[in-house]
DONUGU-891835 format. One record per residue (C-alpha): x, z, y; residue in three letters. Coordinates in steps of 0.05 Angstrom, whole numbers, plus 32768, in hexadecimal, padded with zeros to 4 digits. Example, Ala and Ser with C-alpha at 12.3 -4.5 7.8 and 13.67 -1.06 7.14 Angstrom:
<rs>
80F6809C7FA6ALA
8111808F7FEBSER
</rs>
This chain:
<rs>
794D760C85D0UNK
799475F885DFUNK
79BD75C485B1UNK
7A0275E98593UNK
7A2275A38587UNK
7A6A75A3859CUNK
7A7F755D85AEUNK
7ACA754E858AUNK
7ACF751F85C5UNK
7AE4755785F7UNK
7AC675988610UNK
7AC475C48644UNK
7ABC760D8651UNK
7A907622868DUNK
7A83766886BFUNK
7A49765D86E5UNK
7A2876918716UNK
79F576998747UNK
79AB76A88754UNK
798C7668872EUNK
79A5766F86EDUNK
7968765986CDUNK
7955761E86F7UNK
79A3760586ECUNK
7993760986A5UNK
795675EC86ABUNK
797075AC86D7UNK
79A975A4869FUNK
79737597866FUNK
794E75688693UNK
798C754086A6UNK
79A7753C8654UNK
79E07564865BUNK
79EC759B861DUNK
79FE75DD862CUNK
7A1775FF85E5UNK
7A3D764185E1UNK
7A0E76698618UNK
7A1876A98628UNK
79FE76D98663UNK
7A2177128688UNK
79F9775B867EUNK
79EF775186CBUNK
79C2770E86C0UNK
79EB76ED86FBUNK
7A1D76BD86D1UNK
7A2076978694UNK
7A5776788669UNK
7A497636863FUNK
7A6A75FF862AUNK
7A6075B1863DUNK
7A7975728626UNK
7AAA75598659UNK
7A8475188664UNK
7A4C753F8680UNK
7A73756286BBUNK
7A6D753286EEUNK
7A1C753086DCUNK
7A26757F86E9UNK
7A4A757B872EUNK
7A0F75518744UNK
79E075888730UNK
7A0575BC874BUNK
7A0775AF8791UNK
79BB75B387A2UNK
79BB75F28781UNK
79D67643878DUNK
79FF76458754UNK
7A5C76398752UNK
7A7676208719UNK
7ABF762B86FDUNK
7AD9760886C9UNK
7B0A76248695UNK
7B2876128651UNK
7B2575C78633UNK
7B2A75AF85F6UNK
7B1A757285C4UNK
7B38752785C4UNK
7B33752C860DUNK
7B6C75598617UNK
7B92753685E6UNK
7B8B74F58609UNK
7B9E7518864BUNK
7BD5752E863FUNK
7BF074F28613UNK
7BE274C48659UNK
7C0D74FD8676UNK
7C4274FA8645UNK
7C4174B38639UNK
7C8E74B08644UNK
7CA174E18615UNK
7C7174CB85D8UNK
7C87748285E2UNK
7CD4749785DEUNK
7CC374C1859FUNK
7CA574818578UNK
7CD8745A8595UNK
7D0774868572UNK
7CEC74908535UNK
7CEC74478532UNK
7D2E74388537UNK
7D41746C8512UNK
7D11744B84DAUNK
7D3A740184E0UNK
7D82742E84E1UNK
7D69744884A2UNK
7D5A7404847EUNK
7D9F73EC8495UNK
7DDF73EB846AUNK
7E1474168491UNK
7E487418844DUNK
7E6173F98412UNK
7E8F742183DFUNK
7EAA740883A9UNK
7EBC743C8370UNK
7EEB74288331UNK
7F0973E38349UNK
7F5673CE834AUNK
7F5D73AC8391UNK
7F51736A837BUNK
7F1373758359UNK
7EFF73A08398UNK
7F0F736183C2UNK
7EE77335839BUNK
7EA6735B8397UNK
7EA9736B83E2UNK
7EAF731683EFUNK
7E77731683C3UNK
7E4F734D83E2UNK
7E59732C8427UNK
7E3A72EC840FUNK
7E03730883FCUNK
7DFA732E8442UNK
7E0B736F8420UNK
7E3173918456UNK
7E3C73C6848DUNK
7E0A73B584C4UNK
7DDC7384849AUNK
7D8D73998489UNK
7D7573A78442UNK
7D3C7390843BUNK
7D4C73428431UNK
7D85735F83FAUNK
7D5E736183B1UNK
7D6273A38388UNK
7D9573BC836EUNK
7D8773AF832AUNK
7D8573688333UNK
7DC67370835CUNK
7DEB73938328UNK
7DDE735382FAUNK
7DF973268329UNK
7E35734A833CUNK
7E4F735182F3UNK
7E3D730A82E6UNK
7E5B72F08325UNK
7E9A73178325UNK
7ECD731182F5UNK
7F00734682DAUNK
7EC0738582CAUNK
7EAD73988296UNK
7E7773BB82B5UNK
7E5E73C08302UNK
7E2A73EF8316UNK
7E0073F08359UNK
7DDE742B8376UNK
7DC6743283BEUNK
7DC1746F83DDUNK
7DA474778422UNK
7DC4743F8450UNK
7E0474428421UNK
7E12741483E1UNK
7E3F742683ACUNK
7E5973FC8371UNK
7E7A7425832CUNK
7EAA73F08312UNK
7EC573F482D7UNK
7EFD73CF82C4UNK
7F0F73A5828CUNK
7F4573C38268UNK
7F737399823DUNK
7F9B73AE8204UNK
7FE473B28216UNK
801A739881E0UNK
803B73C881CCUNK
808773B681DBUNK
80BB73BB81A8UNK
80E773F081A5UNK
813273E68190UNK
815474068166UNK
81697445817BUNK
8184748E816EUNK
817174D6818DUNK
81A4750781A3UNK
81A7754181C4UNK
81AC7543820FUNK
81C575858212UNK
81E375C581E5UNK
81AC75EC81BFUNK
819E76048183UNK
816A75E58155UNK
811E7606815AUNK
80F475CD813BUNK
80FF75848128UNK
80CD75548119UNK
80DE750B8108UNK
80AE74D38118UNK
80DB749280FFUNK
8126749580F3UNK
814A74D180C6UNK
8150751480DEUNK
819C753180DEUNK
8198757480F4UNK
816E75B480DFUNK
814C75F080FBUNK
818276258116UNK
81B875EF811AUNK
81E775F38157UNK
81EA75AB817FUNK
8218759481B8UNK
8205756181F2UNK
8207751F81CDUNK
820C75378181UNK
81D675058152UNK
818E75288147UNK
816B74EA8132UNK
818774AB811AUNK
816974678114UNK
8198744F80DEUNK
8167745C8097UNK
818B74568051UNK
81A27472801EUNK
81CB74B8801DUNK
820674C97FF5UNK
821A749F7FBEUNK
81E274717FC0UNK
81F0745E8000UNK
8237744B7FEAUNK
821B74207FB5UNK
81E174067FE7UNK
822473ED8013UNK
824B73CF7FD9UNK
821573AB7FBCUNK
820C73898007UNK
81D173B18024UNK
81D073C28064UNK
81AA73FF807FUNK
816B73F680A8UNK
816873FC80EFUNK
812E741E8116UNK
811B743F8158UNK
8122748F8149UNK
80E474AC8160UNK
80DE74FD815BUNK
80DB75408189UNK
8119756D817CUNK
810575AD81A1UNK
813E75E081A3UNK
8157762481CBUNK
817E7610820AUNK
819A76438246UNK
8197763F8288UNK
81B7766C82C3UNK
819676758302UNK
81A676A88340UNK
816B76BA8374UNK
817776EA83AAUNK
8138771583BDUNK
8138774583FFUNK
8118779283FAUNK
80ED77778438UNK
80BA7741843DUNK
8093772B8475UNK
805676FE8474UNK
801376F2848FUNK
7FD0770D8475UNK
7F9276FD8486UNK
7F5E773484A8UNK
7F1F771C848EUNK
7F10771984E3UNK
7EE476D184EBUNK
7ED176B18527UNK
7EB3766D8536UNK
7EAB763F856DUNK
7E8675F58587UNK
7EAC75CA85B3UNK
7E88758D85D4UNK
7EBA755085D6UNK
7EA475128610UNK
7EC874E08627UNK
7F0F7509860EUNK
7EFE7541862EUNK
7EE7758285FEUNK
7EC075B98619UNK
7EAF75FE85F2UNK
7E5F760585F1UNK
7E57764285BCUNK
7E88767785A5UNK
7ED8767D85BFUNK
7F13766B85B2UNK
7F3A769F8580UNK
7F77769985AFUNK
7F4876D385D6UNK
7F4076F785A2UNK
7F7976F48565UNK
7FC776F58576UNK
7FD276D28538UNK
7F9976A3850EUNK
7F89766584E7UNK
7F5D762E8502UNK
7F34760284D5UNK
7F0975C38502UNK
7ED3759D84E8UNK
7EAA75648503UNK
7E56757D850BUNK
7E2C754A84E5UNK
7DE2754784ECUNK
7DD1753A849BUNK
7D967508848CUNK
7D8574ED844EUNK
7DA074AC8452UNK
7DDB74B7847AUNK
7E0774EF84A7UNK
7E0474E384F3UNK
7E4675078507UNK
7E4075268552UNK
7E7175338587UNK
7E7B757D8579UNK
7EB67597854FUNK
7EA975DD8528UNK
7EE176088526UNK
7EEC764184FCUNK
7F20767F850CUNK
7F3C76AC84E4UNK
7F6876E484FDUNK
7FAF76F184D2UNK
7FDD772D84DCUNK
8029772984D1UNK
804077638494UNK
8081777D8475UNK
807977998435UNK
80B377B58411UNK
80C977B583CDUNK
80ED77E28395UNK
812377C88371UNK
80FB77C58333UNK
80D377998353UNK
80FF77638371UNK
8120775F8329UNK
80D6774E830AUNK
80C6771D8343UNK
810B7701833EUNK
80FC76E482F5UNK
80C176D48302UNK
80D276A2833DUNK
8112768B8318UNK
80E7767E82D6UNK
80B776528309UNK
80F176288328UNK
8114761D82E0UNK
80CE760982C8UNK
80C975CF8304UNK
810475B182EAUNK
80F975AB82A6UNK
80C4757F827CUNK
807C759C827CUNK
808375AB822AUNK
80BF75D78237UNK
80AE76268233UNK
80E176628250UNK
80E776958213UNK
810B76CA823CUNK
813B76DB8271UNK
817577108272UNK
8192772782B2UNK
81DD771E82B4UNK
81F2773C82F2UNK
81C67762832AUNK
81E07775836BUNK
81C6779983A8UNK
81E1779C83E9UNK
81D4778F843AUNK
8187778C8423UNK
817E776083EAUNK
8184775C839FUNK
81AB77238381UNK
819B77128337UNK
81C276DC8308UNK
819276D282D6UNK
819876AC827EUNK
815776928278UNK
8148767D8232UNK
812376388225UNK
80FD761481EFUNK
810275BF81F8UNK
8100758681E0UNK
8154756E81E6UNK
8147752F81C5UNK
815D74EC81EDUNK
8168749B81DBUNK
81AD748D81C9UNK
81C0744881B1UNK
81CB744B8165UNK
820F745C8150UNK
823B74368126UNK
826A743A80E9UNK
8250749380E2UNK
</rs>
């Protein structure tokens, strides 16, 4: 009996054929080598087996004293492997080589950001990271972890009240946080509030100082609101001034919000023209070497679009530690079309306020609110609509004023 025992060391498939079948098998036995695998034709004039690869040479020997060919076919085991690793020797060594440099990039620092830090502070902790050999270009491993470097930093640098380290990848960061110190509050001189321009009273609300106007009251540029003078009113105050007191003096501090008016024209045409985009995308890669660029994928929209928007991006390879950027720029097409749409009357009056409200709006302070507009003329002719517009406004008319005397 035969011995199935495929050798993991390499094997060998095997056609043989002739008259001495038997005697070949036969004279493999005798000479140790294992046929497994056998398997004859219906014919009885060839066999298929497998050997261990070791034992063809042993075969070839037996072979030619006898009236039998032998072919050879598929191979498999270690041998194969190490065959063709001799054979692609090269190749396999650049691959390691590779993955081992790619291994040191990895345990390198390539940046240090600094989050949270007023310039000087930023200057002092990147001094301090550079004597420690935290920096672009340097390796990590002799750097300790970041723990332990997040204790040092606060305790070696002055001026945080907190300093956080985190690596990620071949990047540090440090979170600063800043010691803040009160501010003094400066003194404020004495001072009145008046109003800065005509409007009538909406809402008044006095914070220090003595209120001298009330809701629905009609004011003038310059007339008192607020005044910083306190004492007494009436009679008492008389007294207050002949018995030799003099009223106190204080920074007026309040919001007068009142209705003010403004007049603004806009002039709108029946016709617009724009551009609107299609929704039509394209994309193509361009390959830039040695300042020359070269279009590898896709083409450009000036082909395909008569009018379009370009957006470029740089093709990074993304790895976990870092982004390898590549010389190939992304760009992204999208067709536009040039349109006229016209407008009713109705329309251009509607828009007109609304842009007019918009503009007023820039100018004033963000509290102040438009209540409504009134158009006070309209005019159409040679294509367009011409509006003068009364916008009513809600704001705060209150301003500083030095404190007026001998009222």
């Amino acid at each position: 009996m035969f011995k199935k025992n495929p050798d993991w060391l390499g094997l060998v498939e095997m056609k043989v054929e002739g008259d001495e079948l038997e005697a070949f098998i036969n004279r493999c036995v005798e000479n140790n080598i294992t046929l497994s695998d056998i398997r004859r034709t219906s014919s009885g004039k060839m066999l298929q087996a497998t050997i261990r690869i070791a034992d063809v040479k042993s075969l070839r020997k037996i072979t030619k004293h006898m009236n039998v060919s032998v072919r050879f076919g598929r191979r498999r085991g270690l041998y194969v492997f190490t065959r063709q690793g001799r054979r692609r020797f090269g190749f396999m060594l650049g691959i390691f080589a590779f993955c081992i440099v790619l291994f040191l990039l990895s345990q390198m620092v390539w940046r240090v950001d600094i989050e949270g830090a007023s310039p000087g502070i930023e200057h002092e902790i990147e001094e301090w990271a550079a004597d420690i050999g935290l920096q672009p270009g340097q390796p990590q491993w002799p750097l300790p972890p970041e723990a332990e470097l997040q204790q040092r930093v606060s305790e070696e640098v002055p001026g945080a009240t907190w300093i956080g380290v985190e690596r990620r990848g071949t990047a540090y960061q440090f979170h600063v946080v800043e010691q803040q110190l009160a501010e003094e509050e400066e003194e404020i001189a004495p001072r009145d509030l008046v109003a800065r321009k005509n409007g009538v009273i909406r809402d008044i609300y006095v914070e220090h100082g003595r209120g001298e106007v009330t809701r629905n009251a009609y004011v003038e540029e310059g007339d008192l609101l607020i005044t910083g003078r306190i004492g007494c009113e009436g009679q008492e105050e008389d007294e207050d001034e002949e018995d030799g007191v003099a009223d106190e003096e204080v920074a007026a501090i309040g919001e007068v919000r009142a209705e003010t008016w403004y007049r603004g024209s806009i002039e709108l045409p029946f016709e617009i023209s724009g551009e609107v985009l299609t929704g039509e995308r394209t994309r193509s890669f361009e390959l830039q070497l040695f300042g020359n660029e070269w279009t590898f994928w896709g083409q450009n929209a000036e082909h395909l679009y008569d009018r379009y928007e370009a957006e470029t991006n740089e093709v990074n390879i993304p790895l976990y530690f870092t982004d390898i950027p590549l010389p190939i720029e992304r760009t992204s097409y999208e067709e536009k079309v040039a349109v006229t749409r016209s407008y009713e009357e109705d329309e251009l009056i509607e828009i007109g306020k609304s842009l007019g409200e918009r503009e007023l709006l820039r100018t004033l302070d963000s509290d102040a609110a438009v209540l409504s507009e009134n158009i006070l003329q309209q005019q159409s002719d040679n294509g367009t609509v011409r509006l003068s517009i009364l916008y009513e406004v809600e704001e705060d008319i209150a301003e500083e004023a030095p404190i007026r005397q001998g009222d």
